[in-house]
Structure formats: structure tokens, C-alpha cells
C-alpha angles and dihedrals in degrees: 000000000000130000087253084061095041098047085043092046083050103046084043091061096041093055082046095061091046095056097045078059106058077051099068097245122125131223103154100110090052100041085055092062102062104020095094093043086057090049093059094041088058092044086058093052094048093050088055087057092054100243089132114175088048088054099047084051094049097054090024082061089036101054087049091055087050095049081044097066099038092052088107091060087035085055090043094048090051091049091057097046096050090045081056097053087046090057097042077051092060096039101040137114104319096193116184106209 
């Protein structure tokens, strides 16, 4: 497939989505699943074909969206980590000099 069919088979499913739009029907939950998925995999591609700054802002965009939407399990996991170095602070060395 050449970068004329890619871009085609792209722009198709866009004004797909659009359409399916004006019709009333959502896919908004499902396209922001993969969207930045898509971002970095056309990134990749553009870094393979050596356009290299397009492709470095796409995956740079994409990886962002992703961290976006996994700030909730980022924010958990720092949580944890912060209760356990409470704790180690509690339980730590208790030296009598």
C-alpha cells in the first residue's frame, strides 16, 4: 500500500465518522481508545519515511493522550508508593546514640 491509499483509506474513515455523526450514532468512547494508538502508529510510519519531525509529533502527541488517560492509575500508583515510604519512615532504623 502506498502513501496515496493510506492517506485515501484515512480521509474515507474520517468522513465516516462524520457521517455517522450527523446521524446521531457515537462513537466517541470508542474512537478515544484507539486515536492515540493510531497517532503513534502513524508517527512510526512517518518516521520510516523519514519525515522525521511529523513523525516524532505524532508519537510524541500520541504518547501524552495515552498518559492522559492513565493519569487516574499514574495518581493510584503514586499514592501507594508514598503510604509505603510513610510506613518504611515509621519503621525504620531506630538508632540510640
Amino acid at each position: 500500500m502506498n502513501n496515496k491509499t493510506l492517506l485515501g483509506v484515512a480521509l474515507v474513515l474520517l468522513g465516516g465518522l462524520f457521517a455517522l455523526k450527523i446521524i446521531g450514532v457515537s462513537l466517541a468512547p470508542l474512537t478515544s481508545l484507539f486515536f492515540p494508538f493510531i497517532l503513534i502508529g502513524l508517527g512510526a510510519v512517518g518516521l520510516k519515511n523519514n519525515k522525521h519531525f511529523i513523525g516524532t509529533a505524532m508519537i510524541v502527541v500520541g504518547v501524552l493522550m495515552i498518559m492522559a488517560k492513565l493519569h487516574g492509575i499514574v495518581l493510584l500508583v503514586a499514592a501507594i508508593a508514598l503510604i509505603a515510604w510513610g510506613i518504611s519512615m515509621f519503621n525504620g532504623n531506630k538508632r540510640v546514640y
